[in-house]
N, C-alpha and C positions, 0 to 999 in steps of 0.2 A: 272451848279448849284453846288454851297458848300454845305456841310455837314449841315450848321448853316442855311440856305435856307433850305434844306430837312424835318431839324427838323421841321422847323418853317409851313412849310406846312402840316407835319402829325400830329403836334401838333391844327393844325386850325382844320384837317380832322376830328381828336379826339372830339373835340370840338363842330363842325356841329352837327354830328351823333348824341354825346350827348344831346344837345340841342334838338333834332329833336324827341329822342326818349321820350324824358322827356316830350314834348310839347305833341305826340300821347299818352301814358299811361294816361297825365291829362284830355285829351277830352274823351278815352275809359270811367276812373274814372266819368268824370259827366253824359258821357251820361247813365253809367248806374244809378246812382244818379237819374237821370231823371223821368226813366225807371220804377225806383221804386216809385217814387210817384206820379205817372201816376196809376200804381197798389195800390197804398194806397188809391190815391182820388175816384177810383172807387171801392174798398173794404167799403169805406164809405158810398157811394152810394147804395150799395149791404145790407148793414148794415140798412141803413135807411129804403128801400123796405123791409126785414124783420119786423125791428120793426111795419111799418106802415099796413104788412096784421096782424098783432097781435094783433093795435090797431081798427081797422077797423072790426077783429073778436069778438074782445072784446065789443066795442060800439054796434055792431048788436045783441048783449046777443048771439053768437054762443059757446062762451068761456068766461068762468067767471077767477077768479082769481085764484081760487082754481086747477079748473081744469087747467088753464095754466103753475103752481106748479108743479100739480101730471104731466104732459105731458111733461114738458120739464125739471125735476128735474137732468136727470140727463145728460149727454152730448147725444143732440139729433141732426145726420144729417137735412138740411134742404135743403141744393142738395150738391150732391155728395155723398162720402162715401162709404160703401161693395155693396148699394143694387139702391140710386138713384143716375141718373145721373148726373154730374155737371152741371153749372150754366156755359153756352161757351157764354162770349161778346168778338167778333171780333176774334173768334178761340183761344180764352186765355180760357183757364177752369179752376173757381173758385167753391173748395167745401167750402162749409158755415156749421155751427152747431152754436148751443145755447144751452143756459143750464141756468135752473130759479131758482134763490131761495130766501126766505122771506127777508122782511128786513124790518128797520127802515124807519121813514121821511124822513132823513138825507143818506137813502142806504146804510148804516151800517147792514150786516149780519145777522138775529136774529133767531134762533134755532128753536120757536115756531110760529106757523101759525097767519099772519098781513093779515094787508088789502092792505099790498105793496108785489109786486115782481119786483124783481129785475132782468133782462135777461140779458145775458152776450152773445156778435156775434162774433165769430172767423170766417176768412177769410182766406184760404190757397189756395194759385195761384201757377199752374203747370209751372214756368218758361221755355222760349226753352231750355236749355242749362241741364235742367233735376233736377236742384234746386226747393227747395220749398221755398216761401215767404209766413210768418206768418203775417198776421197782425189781430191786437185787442186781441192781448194778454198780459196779464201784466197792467203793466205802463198804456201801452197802448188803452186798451180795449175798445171796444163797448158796452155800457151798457146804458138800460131807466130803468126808472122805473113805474109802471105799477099797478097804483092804483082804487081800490075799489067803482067806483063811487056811486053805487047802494042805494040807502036811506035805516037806519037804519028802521026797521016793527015791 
C-alpha cells in the first residue's frame, strides 16, 4: 500500500466517523425535541384540569369571582412547591401554580375589580437529567378567563 492509498483511507476513516457522529448528535437533538413536547402536551393537559376544577368550583357557587381574585392574586402553589406534593404522571413530577387577576373582555389587565378574572397556569417538570422545563410562561402561557355569570339583583 502507497502513501496516496493510506491517505485515501484515513481520509474515508475521517469521514465515516464524521458522518456518523453528526447523524447520532441529530437523532440525540430530536429525540430530545420530542421529549419536550411530550412535557408540553401534557403540561396543557395539566393546565386544562386546573382551569376546569375552577370552573366546576365556580359554576357550583363554591367560589365566586371575587374570591377566586383574593385566592389566587398572587402566585399560588396548586401541587408542588415548599409544602404540597407534586403532581407525579408516569414518575415525571410536575409543580403547577396560578396567579388571578382582573381584567377586561378582551383579557387586557385592569387595575380595578371586573366581572373578569383572568388566571395565568405555569407548569414546571423536574427533568431526569436534573433540568427544569418551564412551560406557560410568557409568550407562552396558560391563561382563561373567568367570568361573572351571576345576574345583575
Amino acid at each position: 500500500m502507497n502513501l496516496g492509498q493510506m491517505l485515501l483511507v484515513v481520509l474515508a476513516v475521517v469521514l465515516f466517523s464524521t458522518i456518523i457522529l453528526s447523524v447520532y448528535n441529530n437523532l440525540v437533538r430530536q429525540t430530545e425535541m420530542v421529549g419536550e413536547k411530550i412535557y408540553y402536551t401534557q403540561a396543557i393537559k395539566i393546565a386544562d384540569l386546573v382551569f376546569q376544577q375552577l370552573e366546576v368550583d365556580i359554576l357550583s357557587l363554591k367560589l365566586s369571582i371575587d374570591n377566586l381574585f383574593s385566592t389566587y392574586s398572587t402566585d399560588v402553589f396548586i401541587y408542588g412547591g415548599p409544602v404540597l406534593a407534586p403532581l407525579t404522571i408516569q414518575s415525571v413530577p410536575y409543580t403547577v401554580n396560578i396567579v388571578a387577576q382582573y381584567c377586561n373582555e378582551a383579557g387586557v389587565f385592569s387595575a380595578t375589580a371586573t366581572n373578569q378574572v383572568k388566571v395565568f397556569c405555569r407548569v414546571v417538570v423536574e427533568l431526569n437529567n436534573g433540568n427544569q422545563l418551564v412551560l406557560g410562561e410568557g409568550e407562552d402561557s396558560f391563561s382563561k378567563i373567568f367570568y361573572d355569570i351571576k345576574p345583575d339583583t
